[in-house]
C-alpha positions in Angstrom: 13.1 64.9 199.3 16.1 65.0 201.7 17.7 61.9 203.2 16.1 62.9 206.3 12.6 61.2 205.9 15.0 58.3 205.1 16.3 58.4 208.4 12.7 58.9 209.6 11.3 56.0 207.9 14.3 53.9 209.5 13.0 55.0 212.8 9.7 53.8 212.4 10.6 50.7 211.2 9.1 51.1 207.9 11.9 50.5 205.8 15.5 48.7 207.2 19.0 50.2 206.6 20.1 48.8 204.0 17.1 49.6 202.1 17.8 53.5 202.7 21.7 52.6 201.8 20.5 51.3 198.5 17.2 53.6 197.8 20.0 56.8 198.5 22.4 55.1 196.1 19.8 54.9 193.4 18.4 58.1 193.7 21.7 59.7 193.6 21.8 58.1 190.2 18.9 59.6 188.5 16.6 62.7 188.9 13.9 60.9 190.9 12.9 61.9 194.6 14.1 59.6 197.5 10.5 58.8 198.6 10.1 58.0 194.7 12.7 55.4 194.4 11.6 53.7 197.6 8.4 53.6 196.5 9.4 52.2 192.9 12.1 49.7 194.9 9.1 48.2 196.5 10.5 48.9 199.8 7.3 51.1 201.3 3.9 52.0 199.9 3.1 55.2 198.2 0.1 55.6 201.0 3.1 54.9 204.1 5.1 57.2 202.9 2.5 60.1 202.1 1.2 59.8 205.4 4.8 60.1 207.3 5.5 63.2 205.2 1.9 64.5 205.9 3.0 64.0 209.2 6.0 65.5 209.2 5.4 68.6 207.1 2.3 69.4 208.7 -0.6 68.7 206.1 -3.3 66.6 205.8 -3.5 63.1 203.9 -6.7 62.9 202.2 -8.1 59.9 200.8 -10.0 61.1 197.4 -12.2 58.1 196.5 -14.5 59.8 199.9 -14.0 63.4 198.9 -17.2 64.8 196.8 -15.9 67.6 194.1 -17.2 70.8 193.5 -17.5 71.0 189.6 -17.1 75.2 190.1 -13.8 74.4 192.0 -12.5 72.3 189.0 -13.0 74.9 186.9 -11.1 77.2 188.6 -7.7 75.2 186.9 -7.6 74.6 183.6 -7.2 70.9 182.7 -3.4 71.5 181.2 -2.5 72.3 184.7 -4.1 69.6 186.6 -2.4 67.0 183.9 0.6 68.4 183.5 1.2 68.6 187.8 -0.9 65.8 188.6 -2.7 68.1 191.5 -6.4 67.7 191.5 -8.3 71.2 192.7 -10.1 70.3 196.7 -11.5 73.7 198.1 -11.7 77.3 197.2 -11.7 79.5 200.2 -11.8 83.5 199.1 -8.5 83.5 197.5 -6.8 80.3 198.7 -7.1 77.3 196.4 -6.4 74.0 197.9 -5.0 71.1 195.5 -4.1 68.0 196.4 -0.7 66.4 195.5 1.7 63.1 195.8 4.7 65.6 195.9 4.9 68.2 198.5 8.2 69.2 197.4 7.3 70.1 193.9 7.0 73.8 194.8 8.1 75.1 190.9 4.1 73.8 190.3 2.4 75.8 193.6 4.4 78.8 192.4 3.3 78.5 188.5 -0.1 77.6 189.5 -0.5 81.1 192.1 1.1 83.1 189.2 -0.9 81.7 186.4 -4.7 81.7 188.8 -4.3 84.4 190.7 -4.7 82.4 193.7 -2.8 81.3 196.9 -2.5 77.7 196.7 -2.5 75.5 199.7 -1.9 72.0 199.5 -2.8 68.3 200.9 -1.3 64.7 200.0 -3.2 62.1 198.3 -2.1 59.2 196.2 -1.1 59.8 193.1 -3.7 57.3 191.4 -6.1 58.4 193.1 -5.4 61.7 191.9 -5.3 60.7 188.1 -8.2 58.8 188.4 -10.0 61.9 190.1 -8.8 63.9 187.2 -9.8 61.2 184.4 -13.2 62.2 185.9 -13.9 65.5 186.4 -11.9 66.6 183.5 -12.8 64.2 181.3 -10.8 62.3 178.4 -8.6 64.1 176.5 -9.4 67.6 178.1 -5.9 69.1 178.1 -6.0 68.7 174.2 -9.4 70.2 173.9 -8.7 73.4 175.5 -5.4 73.5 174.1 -6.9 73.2 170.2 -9.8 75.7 171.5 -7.1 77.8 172.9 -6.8 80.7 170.6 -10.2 80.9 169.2 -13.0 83.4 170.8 -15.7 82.0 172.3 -18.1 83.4 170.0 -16.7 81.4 166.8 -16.9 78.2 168.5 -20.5 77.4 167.4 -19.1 78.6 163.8 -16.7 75.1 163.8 -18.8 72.6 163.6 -19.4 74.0 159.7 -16.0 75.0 159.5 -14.5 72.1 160.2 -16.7 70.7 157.6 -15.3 72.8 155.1 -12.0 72.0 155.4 -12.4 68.4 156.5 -10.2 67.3 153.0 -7.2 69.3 154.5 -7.6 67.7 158.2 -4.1 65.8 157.8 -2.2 68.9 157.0 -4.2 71.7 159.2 -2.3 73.0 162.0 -4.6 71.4 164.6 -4.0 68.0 162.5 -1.4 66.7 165.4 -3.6 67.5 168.4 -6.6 65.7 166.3 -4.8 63.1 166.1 -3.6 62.9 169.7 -7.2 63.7 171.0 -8.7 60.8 169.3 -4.9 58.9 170.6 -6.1 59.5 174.0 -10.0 58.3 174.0 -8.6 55.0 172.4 -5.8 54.9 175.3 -8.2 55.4 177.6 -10.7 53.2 176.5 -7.9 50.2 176.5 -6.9 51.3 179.8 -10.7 50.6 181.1 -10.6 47.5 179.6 -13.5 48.6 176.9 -14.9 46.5 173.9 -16.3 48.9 172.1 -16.3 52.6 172.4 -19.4 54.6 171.4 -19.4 58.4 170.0 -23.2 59.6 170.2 -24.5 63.1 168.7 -27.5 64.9 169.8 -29.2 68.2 169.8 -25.9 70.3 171.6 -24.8 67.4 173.3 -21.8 64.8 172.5 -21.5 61.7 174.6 -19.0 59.1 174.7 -19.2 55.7 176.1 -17.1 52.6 176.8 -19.0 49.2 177.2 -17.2 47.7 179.7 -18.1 44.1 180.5 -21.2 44.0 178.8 -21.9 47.0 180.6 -22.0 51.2 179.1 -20.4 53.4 181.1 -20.0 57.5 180.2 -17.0 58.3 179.5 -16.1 62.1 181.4 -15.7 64.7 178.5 -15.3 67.8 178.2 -18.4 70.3 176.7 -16.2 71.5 174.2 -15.5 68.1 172.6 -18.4 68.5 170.8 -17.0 71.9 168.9 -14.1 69.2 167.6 -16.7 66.6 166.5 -16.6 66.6 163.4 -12.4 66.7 163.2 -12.6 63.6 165.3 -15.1 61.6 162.9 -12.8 62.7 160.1 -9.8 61.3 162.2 -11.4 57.9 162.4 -12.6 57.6 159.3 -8.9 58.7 158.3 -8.1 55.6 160.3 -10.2 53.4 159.1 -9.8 54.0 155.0 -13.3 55.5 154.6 -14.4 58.4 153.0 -14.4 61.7 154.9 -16.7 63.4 152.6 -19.3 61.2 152.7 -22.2 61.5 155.8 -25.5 60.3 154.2 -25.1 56.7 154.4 -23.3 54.2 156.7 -19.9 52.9 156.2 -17.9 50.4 157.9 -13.9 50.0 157.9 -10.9 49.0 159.7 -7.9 50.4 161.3 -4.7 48.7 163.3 -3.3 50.7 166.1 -0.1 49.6 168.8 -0.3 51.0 172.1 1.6 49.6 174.6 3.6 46.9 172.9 0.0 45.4 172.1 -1.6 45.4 168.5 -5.1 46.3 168.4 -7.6 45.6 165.4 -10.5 48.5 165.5 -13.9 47.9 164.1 -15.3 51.1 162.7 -18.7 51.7 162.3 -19.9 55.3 161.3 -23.9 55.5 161.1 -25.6 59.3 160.4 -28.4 60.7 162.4 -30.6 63.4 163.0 -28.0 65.3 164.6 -24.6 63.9 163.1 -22.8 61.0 162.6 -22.8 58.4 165.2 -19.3 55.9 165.6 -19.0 52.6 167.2 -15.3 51.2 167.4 -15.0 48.1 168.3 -11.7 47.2 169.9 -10.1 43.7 169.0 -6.7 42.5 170.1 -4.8 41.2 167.8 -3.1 38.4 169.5 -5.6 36.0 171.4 -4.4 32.9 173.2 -7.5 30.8 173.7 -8.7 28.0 176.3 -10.4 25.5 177.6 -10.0 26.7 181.1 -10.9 29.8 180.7 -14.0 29.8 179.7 -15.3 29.0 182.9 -17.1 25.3 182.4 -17.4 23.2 185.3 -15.0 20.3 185.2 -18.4 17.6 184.1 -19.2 19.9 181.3 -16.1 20.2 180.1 -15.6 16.5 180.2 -18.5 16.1 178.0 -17.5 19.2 175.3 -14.1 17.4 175.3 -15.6 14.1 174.6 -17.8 15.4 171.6 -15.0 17.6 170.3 -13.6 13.8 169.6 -16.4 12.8 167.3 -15.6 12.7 163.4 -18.7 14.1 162.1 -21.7 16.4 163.1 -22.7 19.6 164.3 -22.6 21.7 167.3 -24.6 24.5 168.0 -23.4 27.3 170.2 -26.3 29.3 170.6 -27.2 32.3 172.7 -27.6 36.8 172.5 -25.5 38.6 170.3 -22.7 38.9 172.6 -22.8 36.1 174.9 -19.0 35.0 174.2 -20.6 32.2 171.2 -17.2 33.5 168.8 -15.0 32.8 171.8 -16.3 29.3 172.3 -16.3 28.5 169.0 -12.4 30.1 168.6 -11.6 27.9 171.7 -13.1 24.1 170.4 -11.5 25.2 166.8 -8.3 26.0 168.8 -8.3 22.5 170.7 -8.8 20.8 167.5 -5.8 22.7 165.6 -3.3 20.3 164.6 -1.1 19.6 161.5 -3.6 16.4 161.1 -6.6 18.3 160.8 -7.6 21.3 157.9 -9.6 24.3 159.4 -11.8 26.0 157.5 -14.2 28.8 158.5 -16.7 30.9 157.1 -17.2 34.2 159.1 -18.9 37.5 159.1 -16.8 39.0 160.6 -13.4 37.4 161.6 -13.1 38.7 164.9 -9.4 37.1 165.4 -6.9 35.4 163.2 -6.1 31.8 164.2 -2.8 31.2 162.9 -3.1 27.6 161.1 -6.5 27.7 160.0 -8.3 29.3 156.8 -10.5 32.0 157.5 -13.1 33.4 154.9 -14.9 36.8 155.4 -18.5 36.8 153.9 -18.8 39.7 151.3 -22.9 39.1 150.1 -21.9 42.3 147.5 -20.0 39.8 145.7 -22.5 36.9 146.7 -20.3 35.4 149.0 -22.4 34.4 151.6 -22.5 31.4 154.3 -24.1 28.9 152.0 -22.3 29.6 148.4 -18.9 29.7 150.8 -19.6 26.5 152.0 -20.1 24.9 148.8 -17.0 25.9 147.9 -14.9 24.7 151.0 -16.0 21.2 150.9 -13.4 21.4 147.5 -11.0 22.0 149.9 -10.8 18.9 151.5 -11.6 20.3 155.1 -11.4 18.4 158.1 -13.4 20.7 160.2 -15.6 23.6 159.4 -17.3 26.3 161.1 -20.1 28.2 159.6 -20.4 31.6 161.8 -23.8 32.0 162.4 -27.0 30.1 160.4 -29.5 33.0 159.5 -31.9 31.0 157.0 -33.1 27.4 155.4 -30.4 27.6 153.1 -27.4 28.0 155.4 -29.1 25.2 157.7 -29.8 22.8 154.9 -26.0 23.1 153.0 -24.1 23.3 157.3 -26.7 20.0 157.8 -25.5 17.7 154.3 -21.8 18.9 155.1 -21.9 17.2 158.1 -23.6 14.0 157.0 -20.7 13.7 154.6 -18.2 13.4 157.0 -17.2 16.8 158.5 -17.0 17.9 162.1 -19.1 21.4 161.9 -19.4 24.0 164.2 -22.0 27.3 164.0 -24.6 29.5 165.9 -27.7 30.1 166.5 -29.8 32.9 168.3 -31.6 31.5 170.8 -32.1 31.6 174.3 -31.8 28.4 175.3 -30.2 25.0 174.4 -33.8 23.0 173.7 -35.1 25.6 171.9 -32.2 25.5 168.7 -34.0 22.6 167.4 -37.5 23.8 167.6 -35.3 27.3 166.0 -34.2 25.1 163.1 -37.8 22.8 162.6 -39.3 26.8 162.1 -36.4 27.5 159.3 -38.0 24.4 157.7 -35.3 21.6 158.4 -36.9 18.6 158.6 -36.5 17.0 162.4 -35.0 13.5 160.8 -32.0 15.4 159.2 -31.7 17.5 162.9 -31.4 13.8 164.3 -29.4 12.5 161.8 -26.6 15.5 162.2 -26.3 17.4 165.2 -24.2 16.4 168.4 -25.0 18.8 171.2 -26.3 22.6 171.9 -24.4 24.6 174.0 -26.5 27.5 175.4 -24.9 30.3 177.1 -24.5 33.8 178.3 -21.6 35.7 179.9 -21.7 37.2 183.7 -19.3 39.7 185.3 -17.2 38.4 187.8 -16.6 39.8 191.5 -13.7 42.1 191.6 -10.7 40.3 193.1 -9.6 43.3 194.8 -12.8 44.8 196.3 -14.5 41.2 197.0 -16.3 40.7 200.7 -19.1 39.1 202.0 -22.4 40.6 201.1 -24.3 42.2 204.2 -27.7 41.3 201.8 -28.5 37.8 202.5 -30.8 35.5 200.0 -34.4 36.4 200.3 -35.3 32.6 201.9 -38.4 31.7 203.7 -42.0 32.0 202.9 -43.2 33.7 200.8 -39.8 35.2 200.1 -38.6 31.1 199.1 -41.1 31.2 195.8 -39.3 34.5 195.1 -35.8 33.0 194.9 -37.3 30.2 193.3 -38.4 32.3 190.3 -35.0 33.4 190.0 -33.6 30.4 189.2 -32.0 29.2 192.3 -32.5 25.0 191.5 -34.3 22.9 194.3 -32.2 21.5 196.7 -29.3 24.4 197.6 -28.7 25.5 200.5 -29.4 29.0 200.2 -27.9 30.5 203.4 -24.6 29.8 201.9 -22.7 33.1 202.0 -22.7 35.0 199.0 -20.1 37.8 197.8 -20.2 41.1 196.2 -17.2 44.0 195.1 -17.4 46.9 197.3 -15.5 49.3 194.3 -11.9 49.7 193.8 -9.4 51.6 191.5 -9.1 48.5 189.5 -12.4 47.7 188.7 -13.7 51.9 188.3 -15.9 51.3 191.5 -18.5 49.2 189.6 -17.4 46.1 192.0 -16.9 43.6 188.7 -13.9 43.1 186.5 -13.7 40.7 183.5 -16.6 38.3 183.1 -17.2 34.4 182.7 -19.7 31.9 180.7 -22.5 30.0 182.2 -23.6 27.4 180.1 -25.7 24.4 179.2 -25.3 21.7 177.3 -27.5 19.9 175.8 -26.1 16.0 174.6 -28.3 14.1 171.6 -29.0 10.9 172.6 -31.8 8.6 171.8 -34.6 9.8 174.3 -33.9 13.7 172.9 -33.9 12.6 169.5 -37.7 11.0 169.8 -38.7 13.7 171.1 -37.4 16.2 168.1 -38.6 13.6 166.0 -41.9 13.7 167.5 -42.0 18.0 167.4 -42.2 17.8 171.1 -42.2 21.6 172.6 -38.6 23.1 173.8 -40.3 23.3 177.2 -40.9 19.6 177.4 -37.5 18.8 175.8 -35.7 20.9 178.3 -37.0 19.2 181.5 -36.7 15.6 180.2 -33.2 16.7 179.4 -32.7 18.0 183.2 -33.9 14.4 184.4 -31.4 12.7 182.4 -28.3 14.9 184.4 -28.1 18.2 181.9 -27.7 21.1 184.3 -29.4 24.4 183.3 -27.5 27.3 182.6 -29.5 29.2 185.6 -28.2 26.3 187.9 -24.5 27.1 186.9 -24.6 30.2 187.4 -26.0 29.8 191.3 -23.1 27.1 191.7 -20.7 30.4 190.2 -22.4 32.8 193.2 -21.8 30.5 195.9 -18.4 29.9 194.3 -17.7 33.2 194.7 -17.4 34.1 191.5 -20.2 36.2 190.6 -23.3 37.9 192.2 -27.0 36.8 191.9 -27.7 39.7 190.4 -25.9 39.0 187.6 -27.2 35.5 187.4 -30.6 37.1 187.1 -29.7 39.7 184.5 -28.2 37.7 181.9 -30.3 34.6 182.2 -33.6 37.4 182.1 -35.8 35.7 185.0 -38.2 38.3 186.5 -38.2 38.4 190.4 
């Protein structure tokens, strides 16, 4: 890129003089194109300057998030090509290919791409993320490895590897494919962090091989490439590599752990390998290793956090954080332990499993094949001298009865539950055969909560879909939770689908929550084995919001969409 579309940018008042003076300096110092060190300077847009060169070259700037692909077209270029150029395959028209690019100066590409397809190559400007996101697409995760590991081998001895790999799964490490294994399964974990994925999901049927990143709550496919599922079985044997399991083994189920670093950040992955029918299944759940955790973040309205901060203060009993496996209960539970972290107080928690280290505080992993479980733990802590304790989840009477007597000797306890709402935990713990006096006697509050995606900074607007209000449309939106009393032609928001939240309109997500506060007029009515129905709306009438209520005040906040609202807190319209 010649000073020339310097100059030209000058004269349109896109960047200033000194700017060029500076960008031309730079770029004589290193290998980069002018328009790239303006662009990395900050002093003009990537889409600016694509659309003066479009402009002045004579080609047309295409904006790929409205173009539809042809998946014949994409085949027509390998997926080494389209990754190693960064061009993205538009149109086939008899023999001219058309391909767009960020670089219409990168001619060594256009020639090795006519000499290596056989076609003449025409080409358009696009933005160069929208090209890699394009190409993350329609050739899937990890494609350029695939066809480069399938490379040499006939097509008729690719239904042969799934048993040869098998065969020679002992020497993976030391095979000549071992390195592009390795950097296949590399990439579907880079991606994966990239998307901002939990837990990625490998799933074997009959032919067929999908993988999926939960995403927000949320599973999306992941874009692969047929022939992953000739590599299969190498890429279990990779994990399980990873993960200290054993490779031979694919009858029963085996769990393990592996730490990864990818960019500067330490990851701890959750391995679960499960067989079926058709294969062995994987889940990896992806954990970072370094978690800062806080009160404001976990999206509590300023009253309810005044009362959780109030209880947190108490010397002794329990709260419940109760909800779906997960609803973010860990998280809360991290956070309140987090708060209470000092040098004056001893931590001790019993967990199954630790999903983060918190430096300062003891952390126990139940093992039941050694009969360390919840209950015999928590006999065993109390020698300890703790302060505080939190018991991960109670499962049965016992684990109730022993987390109930700690806290009547003096301990500040915190566990979960699985229910769906806050009243119901004590009805919950009267069925596990706790007696309602001890459930009095010990317990502090019960948080209920879920977690909802949150509007897409980027993409928000208005939503063009107003509230369905009026009769008999106003019983409707009643059902759904929306309290008596708002004003329900507030505006609300949706995401209209960006880059940086993959087009679904959401990115990260948020608690809703209620709490639920003992006090004397909830206590008679545990006492008294009153329903969670009834103990739910006397609560209401004494100021507890329900969770369904904070989430509408999160939609017309902005934050979130009533869909969401809806989904998580499971009211039918």
């Amino acid at each position: 890129m010649s000073v020339r579309i310097g100059e030209i940018l000058v004269e349109k008042q896109l960047i200033t003089e000194e700017q060029l003076v500076r960008a031309v300096a730079e770029h004589q110092k290193s290998k980069e194109f002018l328009g790239q060190t303006l662009i990395r300077l900050g002093f003009i847009s990537e889409e600016k300057l694509l659309k003066v060169l479009a402009g002045q070259q004579g080609l047309a700037f295409l904006n790929l998030r409205d173009v539809k692909f042809d998946d014949e077209i994409i085949k027509k270029m390998p997926a080494k090509f389209a990754w190693h150029y960064k061009i993205m395959p538009i149109t086939l028209d008899g023999n001219v290919l058309t391909v767009a690019t960020s670089n219409p100066f990168d001619m060594w590409s256009i020639d090795d791409l006519e000499t290596n397809l056989g076609y003449r190559v025409e080409t358009v400007l696009a933005l160069s993320s929208d090209i890699v996101d394009a190409i993350r697409k329609y050739y899937g995760v990890g494609a350029e490895t695939i066809e480069r590991i399938l490379a040499d081998k006939p097509q008729e001895e690719k239904t042969a590897q799934d048993a040869a790999a098998r065969e020679k799964i002992e020497d993976l490490e030391t095979s000549p494919d071992a390195a592009s294994v390795v950097k296949l399964v590399n990439q579907i974990l880079q991606q994966a962090i990239h998307d901002r994925a939990t837990d990625i999901h490998f799933e074997h049927f009959h032919n067929e091989l999908l993988l999926r990143y939960r995403i927000d709550g949320i599973l999306y496919d992941a874009q692969v490439s047929e022939n992953m599922r000739y590599l299969y079985p190498a890429i279990i044997s990779r994990i399980k590599v990873m993960a200290n399991m054993d490779i031979v083994e694919r009858r029963v189920p085996q769990d393990g752990r592996a730490k990864v670093k990818i960019a500067d950040r330490e990851y701890e992955l959750r391995v679960s390998v499960l067989p079926t029918l058709y294969g062995e299944n994987v889940v990896i759940r992806i954990l970072p290793m370094l978690m800062l955790f806080s009160m404001a973040d976990l999206g509590m309205q300023a009253r309810e956090l005044q009362v959780l901060q109030r209880v947190l203060q108490k010397p002794h009993g329990i709260i419940f954080v109760t909800g779906p496996t997960g609803s973010g209960k860990t998280t809360t539970l991290y956070t309140c332990l987090s708060q209470l972290n000092t040098r004056e107080r001893k931590i001790i928690t019993i967990e199954d499993p630790v999903e983060y280290e918190l430096r300062g505080i003891s952390q126990i992993q139940v093992n039941p094949k050694i009969n360390l479980t919840f209950a015999s733990a928590l006999r065993s802590i109390l020698r300890h001298d703790p302060d505080v304790i939190m018991v991960g989840e109670v499962r049965d009477f016992e684990t109730a009865s022993v987390t109930i007597q700690t806290s009547l000797t003096g301990h500040l306890v915190f566990s979960t539950l699985h229910t769906n709402d806050a009243a119901g935990a004590a009805t919950r713990l009267i069925d596990m055969g706790i007696d309602p006096f001890l459930i009095t006697s010990s317990v502090e509050m019960f948080v209920a909560q879920r977690l909802v995606r949150k509007i897409c900074s980027q993409c928000k607007e208005p939503s063009k879909t107003p509230l369905p209000i009026g009769p008999p449309r106003g019983e409707k939106i009643q059902l759904a939770g929306l309290p008596k009393g708002f004003d329900s032609s507030k505006p609300v928001f949706r995401g209209k689908g960006c880059n940086a939240c993959n087009k679904t309109g959401y990115k990260g997500r948020i608690g809703i929550y209620e709490l639920l506060v003992m006090n004397e007029t909830i206590r008679d009515m545990i006492l008294r084995k009153e329903s969670s129905e009834k103990v739910e709306a006397r609560a209401i009438e004494l100021g507890m919001k329900p969770m369904s209520q904070d989430g509408w005040e999160k939609v017309f906040a902005g934050i979130t969409t009533p869909e969401e609202v809806q989904r998580v807190t499971q009211v039918a319209e």
